[in-house]
Structures are given as C-alpha cells and as structure tokens.
C-alpha positions in Angstrom: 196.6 142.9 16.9 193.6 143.7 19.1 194.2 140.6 21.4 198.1 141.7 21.9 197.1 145.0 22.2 195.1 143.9 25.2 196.9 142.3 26.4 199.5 144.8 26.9 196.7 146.8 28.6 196.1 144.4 30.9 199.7 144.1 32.0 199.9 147.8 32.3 197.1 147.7 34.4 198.7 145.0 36.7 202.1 147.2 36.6 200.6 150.2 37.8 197.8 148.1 40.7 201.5 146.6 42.1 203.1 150.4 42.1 199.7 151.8 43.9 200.3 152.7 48.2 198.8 150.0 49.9 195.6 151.6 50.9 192.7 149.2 51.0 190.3 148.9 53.7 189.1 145.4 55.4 185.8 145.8 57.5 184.5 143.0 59.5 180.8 143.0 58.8 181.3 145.5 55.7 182.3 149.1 55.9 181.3 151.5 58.8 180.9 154.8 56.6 179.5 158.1 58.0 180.4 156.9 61.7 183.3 159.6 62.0 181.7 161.8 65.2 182.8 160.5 68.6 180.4 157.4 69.9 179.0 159.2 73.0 179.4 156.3 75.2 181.8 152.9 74.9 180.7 149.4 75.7 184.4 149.8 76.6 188.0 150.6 76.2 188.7 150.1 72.4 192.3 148.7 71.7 194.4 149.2 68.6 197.5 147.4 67.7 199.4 148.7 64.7 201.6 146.3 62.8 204.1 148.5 61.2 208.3 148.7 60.5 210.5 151.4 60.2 211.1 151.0 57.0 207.4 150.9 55.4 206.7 153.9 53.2 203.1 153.8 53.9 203.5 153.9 57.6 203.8 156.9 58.7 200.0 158.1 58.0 199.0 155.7 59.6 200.8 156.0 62.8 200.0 160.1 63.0 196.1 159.4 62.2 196.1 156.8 65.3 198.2 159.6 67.8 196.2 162.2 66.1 193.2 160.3 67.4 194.4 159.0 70.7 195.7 162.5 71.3 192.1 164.1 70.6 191.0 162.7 73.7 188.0 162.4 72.4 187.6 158.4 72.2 187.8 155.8 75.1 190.8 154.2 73.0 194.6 153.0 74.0 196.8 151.3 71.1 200.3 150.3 70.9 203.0 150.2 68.0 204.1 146.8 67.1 207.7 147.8 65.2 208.0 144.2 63.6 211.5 144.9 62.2 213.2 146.1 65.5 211.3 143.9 68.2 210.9 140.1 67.9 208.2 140.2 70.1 206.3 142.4 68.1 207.1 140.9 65.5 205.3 137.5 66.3 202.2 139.6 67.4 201.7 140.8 63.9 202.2 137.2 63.1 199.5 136.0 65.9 196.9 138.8 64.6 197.2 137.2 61.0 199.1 140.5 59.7 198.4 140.8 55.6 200.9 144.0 54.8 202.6 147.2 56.6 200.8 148.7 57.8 197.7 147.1 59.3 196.1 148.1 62.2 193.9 145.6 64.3 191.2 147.1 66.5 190.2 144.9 69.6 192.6 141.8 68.3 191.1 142.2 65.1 187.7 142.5 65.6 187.7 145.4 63.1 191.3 146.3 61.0 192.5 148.8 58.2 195.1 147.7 56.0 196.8 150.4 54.2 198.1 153.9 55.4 195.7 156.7 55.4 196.3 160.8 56.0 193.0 160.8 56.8 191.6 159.3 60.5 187.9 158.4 59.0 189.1 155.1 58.3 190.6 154.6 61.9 187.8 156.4 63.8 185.4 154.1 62.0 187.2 151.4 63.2 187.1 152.6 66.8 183.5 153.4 66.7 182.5 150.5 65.4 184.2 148.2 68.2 183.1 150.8 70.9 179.4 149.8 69.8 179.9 146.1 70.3 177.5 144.3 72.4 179.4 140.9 73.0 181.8 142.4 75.6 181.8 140.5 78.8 182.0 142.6 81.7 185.7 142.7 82.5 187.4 145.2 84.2 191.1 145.7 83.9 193.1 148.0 86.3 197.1 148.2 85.8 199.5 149.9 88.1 202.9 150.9 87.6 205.8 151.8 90.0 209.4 153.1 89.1 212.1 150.9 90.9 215.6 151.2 91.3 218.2 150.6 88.3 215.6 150.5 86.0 213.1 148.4 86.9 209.6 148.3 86.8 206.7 147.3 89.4 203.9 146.2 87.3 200.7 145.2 88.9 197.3 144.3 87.2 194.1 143.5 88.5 191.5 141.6 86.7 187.7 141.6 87.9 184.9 139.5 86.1 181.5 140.4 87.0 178.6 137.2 85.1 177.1 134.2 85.6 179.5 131.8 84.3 183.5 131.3 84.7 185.7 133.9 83.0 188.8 132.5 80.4 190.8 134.7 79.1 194.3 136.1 78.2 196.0 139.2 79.1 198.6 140.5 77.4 200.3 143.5 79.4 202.5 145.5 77.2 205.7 147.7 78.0 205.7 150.7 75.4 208.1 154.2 75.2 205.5 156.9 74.9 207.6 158.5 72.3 210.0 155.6 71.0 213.6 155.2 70.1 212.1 153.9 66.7 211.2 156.5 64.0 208.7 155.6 61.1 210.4 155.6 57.7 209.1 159.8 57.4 211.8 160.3 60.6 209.1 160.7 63.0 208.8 158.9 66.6 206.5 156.2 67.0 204.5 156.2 69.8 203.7 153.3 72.4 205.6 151.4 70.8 205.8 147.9 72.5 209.6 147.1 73.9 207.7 143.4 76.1 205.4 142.2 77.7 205.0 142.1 81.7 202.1 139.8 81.4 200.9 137.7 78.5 199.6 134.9 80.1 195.8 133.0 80.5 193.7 133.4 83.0 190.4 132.3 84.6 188.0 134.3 86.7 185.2 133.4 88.7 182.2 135.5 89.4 182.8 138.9 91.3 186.4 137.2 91.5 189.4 139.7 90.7 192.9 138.1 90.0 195.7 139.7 91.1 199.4 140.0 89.1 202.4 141.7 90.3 205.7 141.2 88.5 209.3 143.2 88.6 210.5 144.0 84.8 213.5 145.1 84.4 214.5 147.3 81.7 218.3 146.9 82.1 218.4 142.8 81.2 215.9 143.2 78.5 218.8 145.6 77.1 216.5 148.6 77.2 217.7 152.0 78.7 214.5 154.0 79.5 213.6 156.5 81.4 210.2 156.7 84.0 208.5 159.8 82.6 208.5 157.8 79.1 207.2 154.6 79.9 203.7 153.5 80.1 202.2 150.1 80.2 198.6 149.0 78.9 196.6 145.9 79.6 194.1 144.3 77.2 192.0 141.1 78.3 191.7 139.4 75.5 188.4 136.6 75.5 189.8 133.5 74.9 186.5 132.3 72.9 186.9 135.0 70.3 190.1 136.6 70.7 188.8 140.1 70.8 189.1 142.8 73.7 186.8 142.8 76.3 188.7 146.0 78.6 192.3 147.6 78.1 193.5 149.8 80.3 197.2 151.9 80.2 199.5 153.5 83.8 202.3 155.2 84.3 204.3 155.8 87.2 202.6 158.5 87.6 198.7 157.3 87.4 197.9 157.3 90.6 198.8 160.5 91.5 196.1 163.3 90.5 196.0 164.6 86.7 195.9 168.0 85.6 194.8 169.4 82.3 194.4 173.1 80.7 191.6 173.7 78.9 191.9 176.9 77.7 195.1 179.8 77.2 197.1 181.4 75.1 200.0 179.4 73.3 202.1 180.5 70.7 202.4 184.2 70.0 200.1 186.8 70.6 199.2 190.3 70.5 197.2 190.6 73.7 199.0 191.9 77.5 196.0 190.4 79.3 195.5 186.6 79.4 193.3 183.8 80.6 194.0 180.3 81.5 191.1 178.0 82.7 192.4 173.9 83.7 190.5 170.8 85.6 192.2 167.8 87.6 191.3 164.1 87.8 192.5 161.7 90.5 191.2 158.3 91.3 190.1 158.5 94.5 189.7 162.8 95.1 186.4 164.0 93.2 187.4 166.6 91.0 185.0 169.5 92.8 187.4 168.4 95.8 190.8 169.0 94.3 193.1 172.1 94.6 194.9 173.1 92.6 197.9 175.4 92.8 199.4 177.9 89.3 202.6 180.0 88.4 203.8 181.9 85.2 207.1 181.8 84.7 208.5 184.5 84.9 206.1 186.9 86.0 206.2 184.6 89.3 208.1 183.7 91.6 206.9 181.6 93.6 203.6 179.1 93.4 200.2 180.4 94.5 198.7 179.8 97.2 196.3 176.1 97.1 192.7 177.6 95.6 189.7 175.1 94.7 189.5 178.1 91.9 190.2 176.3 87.8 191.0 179.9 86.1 193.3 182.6 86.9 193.7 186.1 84.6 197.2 188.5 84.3 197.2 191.5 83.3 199.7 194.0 81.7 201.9 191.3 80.9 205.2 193.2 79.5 206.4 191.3 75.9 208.4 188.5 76.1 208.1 184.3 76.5 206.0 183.0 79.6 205.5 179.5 80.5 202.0 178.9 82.7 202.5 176.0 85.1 199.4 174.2 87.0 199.3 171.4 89.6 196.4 169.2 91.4 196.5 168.3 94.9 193.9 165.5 96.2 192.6 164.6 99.7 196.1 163.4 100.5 197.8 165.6 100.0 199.6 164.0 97.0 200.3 166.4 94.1 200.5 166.1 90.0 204.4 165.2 89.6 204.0 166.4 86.1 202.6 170.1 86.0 200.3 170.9 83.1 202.3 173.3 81.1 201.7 176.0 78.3 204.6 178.1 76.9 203.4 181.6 75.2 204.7 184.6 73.9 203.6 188.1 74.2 204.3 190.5 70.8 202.5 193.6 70.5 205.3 194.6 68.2 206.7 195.9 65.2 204.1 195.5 61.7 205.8 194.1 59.0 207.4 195.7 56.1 206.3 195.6 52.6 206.9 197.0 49.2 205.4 196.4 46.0 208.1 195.3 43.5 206.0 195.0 40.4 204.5 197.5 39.0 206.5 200.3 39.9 206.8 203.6 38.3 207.9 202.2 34.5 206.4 201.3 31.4 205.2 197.7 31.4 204.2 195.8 27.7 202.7 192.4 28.5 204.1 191.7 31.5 208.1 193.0 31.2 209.4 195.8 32.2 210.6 198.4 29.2 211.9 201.5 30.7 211.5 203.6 33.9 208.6 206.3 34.1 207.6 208.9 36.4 204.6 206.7 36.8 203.6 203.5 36.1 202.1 202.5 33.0 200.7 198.9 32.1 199.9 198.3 28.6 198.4 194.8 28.6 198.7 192.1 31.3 201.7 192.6 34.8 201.8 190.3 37.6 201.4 192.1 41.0 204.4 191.1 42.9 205.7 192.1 46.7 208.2 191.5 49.4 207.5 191.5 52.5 209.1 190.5 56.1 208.6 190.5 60.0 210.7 189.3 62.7 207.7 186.5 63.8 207.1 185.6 60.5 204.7 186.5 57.6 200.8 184.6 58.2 199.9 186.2 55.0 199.8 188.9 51.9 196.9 190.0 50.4 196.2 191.6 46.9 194.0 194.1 46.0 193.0 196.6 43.0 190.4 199.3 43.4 189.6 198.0 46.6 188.5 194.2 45.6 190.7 191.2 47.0 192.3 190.0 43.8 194.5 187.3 46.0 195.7 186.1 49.0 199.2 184.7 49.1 201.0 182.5 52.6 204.3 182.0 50.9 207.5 184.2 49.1 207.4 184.8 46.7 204.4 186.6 47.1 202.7 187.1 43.9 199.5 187.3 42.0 199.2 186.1 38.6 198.0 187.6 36.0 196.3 190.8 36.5 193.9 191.0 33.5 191.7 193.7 32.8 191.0 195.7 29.9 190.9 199.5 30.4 191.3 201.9 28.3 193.9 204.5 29.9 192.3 204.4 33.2 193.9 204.8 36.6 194.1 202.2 39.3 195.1 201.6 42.6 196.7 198.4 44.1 197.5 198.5 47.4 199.3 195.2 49.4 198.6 194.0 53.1 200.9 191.7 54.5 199.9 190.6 57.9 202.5 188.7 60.7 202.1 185.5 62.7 200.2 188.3 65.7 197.9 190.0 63.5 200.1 193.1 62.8 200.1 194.2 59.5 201.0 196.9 56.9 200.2 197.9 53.9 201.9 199.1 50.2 200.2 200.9 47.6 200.7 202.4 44.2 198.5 204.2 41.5 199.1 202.5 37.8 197.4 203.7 34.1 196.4 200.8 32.6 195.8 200.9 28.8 194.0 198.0 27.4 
C-alpha cells in the first residue's frame, strides 16, 4: 500500500511539473544574481534575439520585459523578435540558436539565454549585463544605414571596421524588423522588431583597420510585405565566426541620420497646474549636441514654430484647460532637421472635485452589519462595513476611510468599501468622514456622526 501510494505521488508530482509555465533559467557560467542596476559602461552593443510564436502562452512576459528594457534606455542593448510560427526565416534562426522551448531568448547568439517567460526583467537585465561585461569581444565596429526608396523598397547599407592584429572572420546577419509588428503575442499585444528578412546574412573577412563595405536594395513588395518607412528599422549584429557570439550590433532607420530629439522632462497626462515646463536634448552624428538648435510649439496655444534657440527648456504660463500637444525639433550644422518631432500630449484640469456620499452607515439602526430600520441618526450595534460612492468626470485615483480622524483604509476601485469596522464602544459617538480624490488631485470629502454600541 505504501509503495502504490507513492507511487501515485510521484505521478502527481510529474502531472503537476508538466502543467507548471515554462519558467526556468539557463545561465552560461551559472547565474548572474544581484546584477539588476545598469552596467555603467558596455564592452559593447549587447544583442538579444527572442525565439517566440504567437501562439505561446508564456510569451508575452517575456516580450514586454525585453521592450520594457530596451525602452528604458538605460542599456546599450538592440534585440529582435523571431515569430517562428509566422516567418520561415525566423523560424530556422530559433533552429540555428539551438532553441529548447517558447519562449527563449538568446543574448549575443547565445552567449547568455533565459528560457521561460518572466513578468519580471531581473532575469533579462542579468542577461544583458552579463554579456555587456565580456572581455573576449574583438574590436568590431558595425555601422548600418537605411534609405526609403520608391515602391517600397529599402537602401540598406552596412559598414564593417576591424581594428587587431590578426585577420577578422565573421558573419553578419542584418535583419529587417516592423518596430511594432503585424504579429501580436498570444495576450493580443504587438510584438516589436520583429524580424520580416534579412538584408545581409552573409560571411565576411576583415583585415586590420580594413572596413568592408555592403549596400543592397530590399524590397518589401516581392518579399510580400506591405510596410510603411516610419515603422521599419534594421539592425546589424557581427557575429565571430570562432564562437558564434556578438562582437557589435547596431540598428537605423530612415531616419538615423538625421538629428534626434528627446524630452526629458513635462507634463503628460492630466494635471492640475496652468503653468508648465518642458526641458529636451538632441543627438546627431555629426552636430555636437551643445551645437544643435532646436526649435518648439504647443499645439494649440501656438501657431506657428519658434524661432531656432540653442535654449533645451521653454515655460507657459496661464495655460486655459483643455488638451495641448508640445512638439520639439533639432536642427544640426546642415541645416537638416528631426523628421520626427519629439512629442508630449497633456491635459490641463483644474476642475470640478469629485462627488461622494457615504452609503453605509446612514442615519438607521444597524445589528451586525444589516440594516433594520431608519433612524433620525445612525446607530451601529455591533460590526457595519463603511461603504461609498463616489465619481468624477477624469476618473477616481482613490477613496480613503477614516473614523475619528485615523485612516482605517484606502480603496482604488468601486465598489469602494472598507471591511469590517470593528470596535467595541460602549454607546459612544463617532465620526467617519470619506475623501475620494480624482485622477488631478481634486478631491472631496463625506462625513457622518454614528453611536456605536458595543
């Protein structure tokens, strides 16, 4: 009886492993705990490539930790989607990485991978930090550039630049991703960079201070994709051919080599302020940033663009309610300007407080929590819950609780309620009094006096 009954155990056991998310780790020199800060300086470019497919339910973590990550801006790292079910291509990457389950993510051709889907971006950020600390990186230097032709085509040119003592062989694999893709993840979210081909996946071979030169025309139309130039961006990884692993990757869009322009700091959202502050910076390749201009307009409180400034923050004032959108370009030495503004869309509310009542107790006799009959006060004999309503045209952030003055509870969602109030008294008056505050920081309040007995 005790072996069966083990048995049984141990099947259970194996029942329940087989119904667990894939979410397993794989480290290549052991794990890389406590490494989740930003490396302050990269040997390089780290580059991730995620094996995933639409369908996977364990895929979508993963692919929001990686664009939560790239997004941060905090990491020198570029990584592309590999949706094995929808492109062939893909497909037989996952298969060339040595792919063991959706979804697995290989860091610099698998110097360092995470199998398994994680909310979480430790495990990912480890990952990165770990291959931006390698010291077996060969100095490489990767450049792309990307041009938007006519009837869909792409001008895709990479240059490849070996600096060291001996001959340079290689591969570099230059792939064609949708920033957000026409693939969603099995949650119904947008991948992103997900690879559609390659321009380049070819071998190469450098010479010292040599830089190798490729220029090719892709065209969207006979690869039977229909894309658009604002959503397309290519990234290049050189790939050493002695290890396999990434020695530089690099990412363009049309768009790259014209300057770059970022806001820092602004409103967004709603708020409850008429006077705000927006502060931005530029990049370009060739312009220092101290030399670029920059030139700013808030829609609609403007008409018309300012005036070029070297100035990076402007102030309004008195700004009457309603939606704005803040709009901010470069302009280098050439006179070539950001064909993408940096935008931030805001709203200004000083408005109306939200209404609130409390619905429980009010003036009645309450026994343990139920209502008997109505009262020209309220009288609690035993536990009540403290209930409200409340409402607001932007939305309610939050409703707090409180009797006699103490926070009892803080609620963010109807219906708003706090559970049980329990205190013995004996025939003893209270106050509770509700504050229910909007998405802008408005708020009101509700309050009613109660004799509690026992």
């Amino acid at each position: 009886m005790m072996r069966k009954g083990m048995m049984r155990l141990l099947a259970l056991t194996i029942f329940i492993v087989m119904l667990t998310p894939l979410s397993v780790n794989f480290w290549r020199d052991g794990e890389a705990q406590g490494l989740e800060n930003p490396t302050k300086e990269f040997t390089h470019t780290v580059f991730g490539e995620l094996g995933t497919a639409t369908w996977c339910p364990h895929c979508p973590p993963a692919s929001a930790a990686l664009y939560d990550i790239y997004s941060s801006g905090e990491y020198n790292f570029l990584y592309v989607s590999l949706v094995a079910d929808k492109n062939p291509k893909a497909g037989l990457r996952c298969g060339e990485l040595g792919l063991e389950g959706y979804p697995q993510t290989f860091f610099d051709g698998g110097y360092n991978n995470v199998l398994g889907g994680y909310s979480s971006t430790t495990p990912y950020i480890n990952a990165i930090n770990e291959c931006g600390s390698r010291t077996d990186v060969y100095d490489v230097e990767v450049e792309p550039h990307l041009r938007w032709k006519e009837a869909e085509q792409l001008w895709v040119n990479v240059s490849i630049t070996y600096h060291g003592s001996y001959t340079y062989t290689g591969r570099v694999r230059v792939y064609v991703t949708e920033i957000v893709s026409r693939w969603s993840d099995d949650a119904g979210r947008p991948y992103h960079f997900a690879m559609l081909d390659y321009a380049f996946n070819e071998d190469i071979s450098i010479s010292d201070d040599e830089t190798v030169n490729l220029t090719t025309i892709w065209d969207g139309d006979s690869e039977g994709y229909d894309i658009t130039p604002e959503n397309i961006m290519i990234i290049a990884a050189v790939f050493d051919s002695h290890t396999d692993y990434v020695d530089d990757a690099a990412a363009a869009t049309v768009f790259s080599d014209f300057p770059d322009t970022t806001i820092i700091s602004g409103p967004e959202g709603i708020v409850n302020e008429n006077t705000v502050t927006f502060t931005w910076t530029g990049s370009d390749k060739n312009t220092p940033t101290e030399e670029l201009q920059y030139s700013y307009k808030l829609e609609p409180h403007d008409t018309e663009w300012s005036n070029w400034t070297y100035n990076t923050t402007v102030t309004y004032y008195d700004l009457s309610e309603g939606e704005y959108t803040f709009m901010v370009k470069a302009r280098n030495l050439k006179g070539e300007e950001d064909p993408i503004p940096a935008t931030r869309s805001f709203a200004v509310n000083q408005g109306i407080p939200p209404e609130v009542h409390i619905t429980k107790p009010v003036k009645a006799i309450y026994i343990n929590n139920n209502k008997i009959l109505p009262f020209v006060a309220a009288i609690i004999i035993g536990d009540v819950d403290l209930e409200a309503e409340a409402s607001d045209e932007n939305g309610i952030e939050k409703v707090d609780f409180y009797v006699d003055g103490v926070l009892r509870h803080t609620d963010y969602y109807p219906p708003y309620r706090c559970t049980t109030w329990h205190e013995f008294s004996l025939f003893k008056r209270h106050t509770i009094r509700v504050v229910a505050y909007d998405a802008v920081d408005n708020h009101a309040e509700s309050e009613i006096k109660v004799w509690k007995i026992f």
